[in-house]
PyMOL CGO cylinders between C-alpha atoms (Angstrom):
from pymol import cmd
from pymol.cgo import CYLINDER

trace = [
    CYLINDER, 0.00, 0.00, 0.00, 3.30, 2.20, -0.56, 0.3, 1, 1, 1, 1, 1, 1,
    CYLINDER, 3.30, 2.20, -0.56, 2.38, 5.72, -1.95, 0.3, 1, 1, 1, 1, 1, 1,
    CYLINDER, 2.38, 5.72, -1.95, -1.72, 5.66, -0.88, 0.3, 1, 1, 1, 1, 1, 1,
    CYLINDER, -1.72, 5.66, -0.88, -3.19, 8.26, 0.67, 0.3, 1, 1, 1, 1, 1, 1,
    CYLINDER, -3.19, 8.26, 0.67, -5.78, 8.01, 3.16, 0.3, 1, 1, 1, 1, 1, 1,
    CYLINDER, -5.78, 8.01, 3.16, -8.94, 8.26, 0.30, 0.3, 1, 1, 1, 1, 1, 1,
    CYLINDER, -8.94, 8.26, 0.30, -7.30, 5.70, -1.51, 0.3, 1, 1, 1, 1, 1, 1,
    CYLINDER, -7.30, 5.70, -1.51, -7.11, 3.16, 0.89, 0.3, 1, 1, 1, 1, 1, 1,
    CYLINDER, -7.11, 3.16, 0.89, -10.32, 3.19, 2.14, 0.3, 1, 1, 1, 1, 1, 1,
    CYLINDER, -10.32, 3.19, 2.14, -11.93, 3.34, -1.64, 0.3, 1, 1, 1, 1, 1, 1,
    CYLINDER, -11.93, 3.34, -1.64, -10.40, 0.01, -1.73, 0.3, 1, 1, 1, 1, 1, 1,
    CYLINDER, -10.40, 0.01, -1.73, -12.47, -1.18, 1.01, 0.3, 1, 1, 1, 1, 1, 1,
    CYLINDER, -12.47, -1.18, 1.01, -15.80, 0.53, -0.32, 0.3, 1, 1, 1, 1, 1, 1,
    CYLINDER, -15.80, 0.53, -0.32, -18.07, -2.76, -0.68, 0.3, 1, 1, 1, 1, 1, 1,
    CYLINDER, -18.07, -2.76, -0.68, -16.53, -5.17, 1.31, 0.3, 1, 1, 1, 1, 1, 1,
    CYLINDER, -16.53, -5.17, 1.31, -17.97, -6.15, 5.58, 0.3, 1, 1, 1, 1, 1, 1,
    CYLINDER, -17.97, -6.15, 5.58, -15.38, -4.35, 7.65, 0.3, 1, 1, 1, 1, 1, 1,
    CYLINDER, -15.38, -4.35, 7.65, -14.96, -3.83, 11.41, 0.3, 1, 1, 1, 1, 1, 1,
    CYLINDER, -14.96, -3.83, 11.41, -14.73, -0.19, 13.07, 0.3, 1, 1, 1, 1, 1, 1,
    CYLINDER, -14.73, -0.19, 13.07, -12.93, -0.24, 16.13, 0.3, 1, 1, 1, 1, 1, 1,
    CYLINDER, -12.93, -0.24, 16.13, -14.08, 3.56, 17.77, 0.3, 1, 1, 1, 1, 1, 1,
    CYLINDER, -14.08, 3.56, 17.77, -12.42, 5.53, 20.15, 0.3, 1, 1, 1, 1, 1, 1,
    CYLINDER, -12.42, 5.53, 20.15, -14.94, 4.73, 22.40, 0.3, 1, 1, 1, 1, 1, 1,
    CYLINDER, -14.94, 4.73, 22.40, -16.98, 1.86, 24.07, 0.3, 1, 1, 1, 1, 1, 1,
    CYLINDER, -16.98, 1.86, 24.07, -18.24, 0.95, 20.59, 0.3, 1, 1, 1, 1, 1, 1,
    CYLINDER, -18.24, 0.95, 20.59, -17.40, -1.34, 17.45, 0.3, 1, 1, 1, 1, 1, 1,
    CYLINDER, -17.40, -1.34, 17.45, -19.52, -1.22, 14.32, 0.3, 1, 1, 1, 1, 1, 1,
    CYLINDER, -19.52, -1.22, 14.32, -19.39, -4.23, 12.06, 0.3, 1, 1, 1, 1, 1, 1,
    CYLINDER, -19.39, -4.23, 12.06, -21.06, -4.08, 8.12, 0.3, 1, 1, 1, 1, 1, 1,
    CYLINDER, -21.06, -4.08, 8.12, -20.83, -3.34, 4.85, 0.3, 1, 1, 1, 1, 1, 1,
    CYLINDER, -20.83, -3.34, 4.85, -18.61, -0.31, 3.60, 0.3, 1, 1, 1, 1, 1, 1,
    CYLINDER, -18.61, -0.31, 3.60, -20.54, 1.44, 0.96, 0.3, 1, 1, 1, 1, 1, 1,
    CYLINDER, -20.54, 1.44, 0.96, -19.03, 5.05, 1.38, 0.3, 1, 1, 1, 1, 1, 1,
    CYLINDER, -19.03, 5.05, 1.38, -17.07, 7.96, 2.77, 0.3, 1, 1, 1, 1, 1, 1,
    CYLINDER, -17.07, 7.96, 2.77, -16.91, 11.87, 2.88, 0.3, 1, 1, 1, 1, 1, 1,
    CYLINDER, -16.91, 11.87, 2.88, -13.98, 14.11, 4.68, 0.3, 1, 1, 1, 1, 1, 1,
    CYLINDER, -13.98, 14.11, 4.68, -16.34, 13.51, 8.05, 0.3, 1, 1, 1, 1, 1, 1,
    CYLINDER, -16.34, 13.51, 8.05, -18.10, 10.42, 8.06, 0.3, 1, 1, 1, 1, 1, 1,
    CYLINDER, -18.10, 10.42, 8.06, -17.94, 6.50, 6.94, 0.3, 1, 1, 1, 1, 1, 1,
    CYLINDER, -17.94, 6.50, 6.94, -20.86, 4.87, 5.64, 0.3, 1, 1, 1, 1, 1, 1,
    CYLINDER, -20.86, 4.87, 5.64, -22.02, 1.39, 6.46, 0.3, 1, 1, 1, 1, 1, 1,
    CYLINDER, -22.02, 1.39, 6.46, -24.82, -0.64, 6.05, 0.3, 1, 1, 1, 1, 1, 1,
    CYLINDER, -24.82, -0.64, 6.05, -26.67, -3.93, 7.46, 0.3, 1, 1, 1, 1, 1, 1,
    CYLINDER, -26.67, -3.93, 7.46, -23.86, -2.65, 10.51, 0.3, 1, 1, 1, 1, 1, 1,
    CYLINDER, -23.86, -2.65, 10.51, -23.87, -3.85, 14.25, 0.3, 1, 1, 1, 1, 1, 1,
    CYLINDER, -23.87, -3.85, 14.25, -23.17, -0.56, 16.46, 0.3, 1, 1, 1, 1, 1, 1,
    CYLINDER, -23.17, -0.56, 16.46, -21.90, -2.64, 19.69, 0.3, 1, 1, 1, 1, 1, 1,
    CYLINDER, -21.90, -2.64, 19.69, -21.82, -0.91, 23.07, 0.3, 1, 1, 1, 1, 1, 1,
    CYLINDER, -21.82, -0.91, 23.07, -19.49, -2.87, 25.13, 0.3, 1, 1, 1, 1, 1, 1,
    CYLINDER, -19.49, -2.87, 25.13, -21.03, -1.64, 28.38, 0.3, 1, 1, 1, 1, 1, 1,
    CYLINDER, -21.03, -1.64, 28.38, -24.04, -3.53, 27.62, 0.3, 1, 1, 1, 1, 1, 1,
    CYLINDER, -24.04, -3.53, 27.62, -21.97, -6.65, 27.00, 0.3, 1, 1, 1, 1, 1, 1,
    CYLINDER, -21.97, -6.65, 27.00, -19.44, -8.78, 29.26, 0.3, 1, 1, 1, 1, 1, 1,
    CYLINDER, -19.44, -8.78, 29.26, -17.20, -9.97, 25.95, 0.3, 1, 1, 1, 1, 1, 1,
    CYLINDER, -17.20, -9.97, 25.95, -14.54, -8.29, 25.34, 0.3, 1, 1, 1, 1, 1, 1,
    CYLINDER, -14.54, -8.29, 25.34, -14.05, -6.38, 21.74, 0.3, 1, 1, 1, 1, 1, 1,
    CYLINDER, -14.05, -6.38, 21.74, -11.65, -9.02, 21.01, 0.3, 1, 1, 1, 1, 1, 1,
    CYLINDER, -11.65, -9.02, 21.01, -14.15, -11.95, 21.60, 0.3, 1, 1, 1, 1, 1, 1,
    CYLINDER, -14.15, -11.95, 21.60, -17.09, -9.72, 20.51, 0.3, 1, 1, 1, 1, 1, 1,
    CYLINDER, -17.09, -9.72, 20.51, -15.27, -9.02, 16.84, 0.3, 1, 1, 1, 1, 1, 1,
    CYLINDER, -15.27, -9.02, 16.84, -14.35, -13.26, 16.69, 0.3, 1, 1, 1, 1, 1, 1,
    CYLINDER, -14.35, -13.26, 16.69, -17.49, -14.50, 17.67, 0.3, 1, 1, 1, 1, 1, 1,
    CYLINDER, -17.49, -14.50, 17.67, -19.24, -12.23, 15.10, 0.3, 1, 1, 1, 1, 1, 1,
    CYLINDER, -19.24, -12.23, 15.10, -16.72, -13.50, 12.25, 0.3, 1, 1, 1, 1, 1, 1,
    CYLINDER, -16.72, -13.50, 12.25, -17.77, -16.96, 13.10, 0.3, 1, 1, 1, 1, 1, 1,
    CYLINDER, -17.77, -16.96, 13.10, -21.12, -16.81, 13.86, 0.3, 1, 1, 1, 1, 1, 1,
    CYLINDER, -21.12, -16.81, 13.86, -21.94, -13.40, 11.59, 0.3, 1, 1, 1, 1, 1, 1,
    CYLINDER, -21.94, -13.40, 11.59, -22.95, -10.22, 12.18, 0.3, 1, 1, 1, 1, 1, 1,
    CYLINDER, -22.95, -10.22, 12.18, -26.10, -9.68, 14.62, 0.3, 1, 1, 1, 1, 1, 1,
    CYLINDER, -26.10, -9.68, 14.62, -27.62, -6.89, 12.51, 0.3, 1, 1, 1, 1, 1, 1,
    CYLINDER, -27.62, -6.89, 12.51, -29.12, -4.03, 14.06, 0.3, 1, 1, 1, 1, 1, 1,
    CYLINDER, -29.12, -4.03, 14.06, -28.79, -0.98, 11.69, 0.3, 1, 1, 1, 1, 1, 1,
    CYLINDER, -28.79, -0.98, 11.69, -29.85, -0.72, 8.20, 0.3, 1, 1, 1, 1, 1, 1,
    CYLINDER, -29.85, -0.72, 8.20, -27.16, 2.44, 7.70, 0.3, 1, 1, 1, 1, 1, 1,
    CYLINDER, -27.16, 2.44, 7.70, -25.15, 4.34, 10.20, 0.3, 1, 1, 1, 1, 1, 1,
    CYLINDER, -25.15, 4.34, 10.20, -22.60, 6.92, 9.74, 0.3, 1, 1, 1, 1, 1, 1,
    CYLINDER, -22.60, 6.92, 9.74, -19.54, 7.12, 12.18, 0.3, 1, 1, 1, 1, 1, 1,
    CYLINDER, -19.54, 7.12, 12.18, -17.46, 10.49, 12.68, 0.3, 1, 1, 1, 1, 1, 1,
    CYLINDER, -17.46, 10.49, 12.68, -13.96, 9.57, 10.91, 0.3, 1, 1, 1, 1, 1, 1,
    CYLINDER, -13.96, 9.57, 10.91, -12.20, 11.98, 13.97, 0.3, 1, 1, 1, 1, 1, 1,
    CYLINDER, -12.20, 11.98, 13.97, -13.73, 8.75, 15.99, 0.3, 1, 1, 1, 1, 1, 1,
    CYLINDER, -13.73, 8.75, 15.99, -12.12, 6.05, 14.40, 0.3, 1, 1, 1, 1, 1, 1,
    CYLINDER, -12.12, 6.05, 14.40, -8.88, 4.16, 15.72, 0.3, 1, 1, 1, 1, 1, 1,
    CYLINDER, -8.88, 4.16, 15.72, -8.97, 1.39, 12.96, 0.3, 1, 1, 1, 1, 1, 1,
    CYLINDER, -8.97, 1.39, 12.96, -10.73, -0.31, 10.29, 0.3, 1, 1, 1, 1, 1, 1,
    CYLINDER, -10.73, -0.31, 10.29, -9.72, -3.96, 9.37, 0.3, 1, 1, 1, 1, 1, 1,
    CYLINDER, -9.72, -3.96, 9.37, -11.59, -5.99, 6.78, 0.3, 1, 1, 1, 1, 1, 1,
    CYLINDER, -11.59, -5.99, 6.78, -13.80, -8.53, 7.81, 0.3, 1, 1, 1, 1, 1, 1,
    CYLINDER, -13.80, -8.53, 7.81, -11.65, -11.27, 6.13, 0.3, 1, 1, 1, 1, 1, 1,
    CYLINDER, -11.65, -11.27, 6.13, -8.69, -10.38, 7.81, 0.3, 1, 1, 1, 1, 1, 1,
    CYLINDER, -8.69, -10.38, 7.81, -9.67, -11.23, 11.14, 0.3, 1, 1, 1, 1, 1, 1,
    CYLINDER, -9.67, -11.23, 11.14, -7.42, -14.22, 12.12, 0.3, 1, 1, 1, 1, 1, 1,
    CYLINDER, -7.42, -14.22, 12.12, -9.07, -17.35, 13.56, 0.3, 1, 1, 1, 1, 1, 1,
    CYLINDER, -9.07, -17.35, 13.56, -7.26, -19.14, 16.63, 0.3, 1, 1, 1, 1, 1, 1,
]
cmd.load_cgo(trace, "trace")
């Protein structure tokens, strides 16, 4: 990914599931479809609180890989300023 810029990777991830690890309590899990200079776009996504959950986001993200994502928005948006990371659904490693 030598000589991308920030746009350019994340157009290559426009379609694919991918996992949103947030600054916060939350991970969002879905399909990419989109992005502006503020937001990300997914849809059929899983906004996870982990106060309302005793698995950690390690567990949470592994579980969901295996057993798919537990739907619970047709589209959310999440601030970029929010995000820590972004991995591709596919590259989660089983153990």
């Amino acid at each position: 990914m030598q000589g991308l810029d920030g746009s350019e990777r994340l157009t290559e991830l426009v379609g694919q599931v991918i996992i949103i690890d947030l600054r916060s309590t939350y991970v969002c899990l879905g399909r990419f479809i989109g992005f502006d200079r503020e937001f990300l776009e997914l849809v059929d996504a899983d906004l996870h609180d982990f106060r309302d959950s005793p698995a950690t986001r390690e567990v949470y993200v592994y579980d969901s890989v295996r057993l798919g994502i537990r739907r619970n928005r047709s589209r959310v948006l999440l601030r970029l300023a929010d995000v820590v990371a972004v991995t591709r659904f596919d590259d989660i490693l089983e153990s």
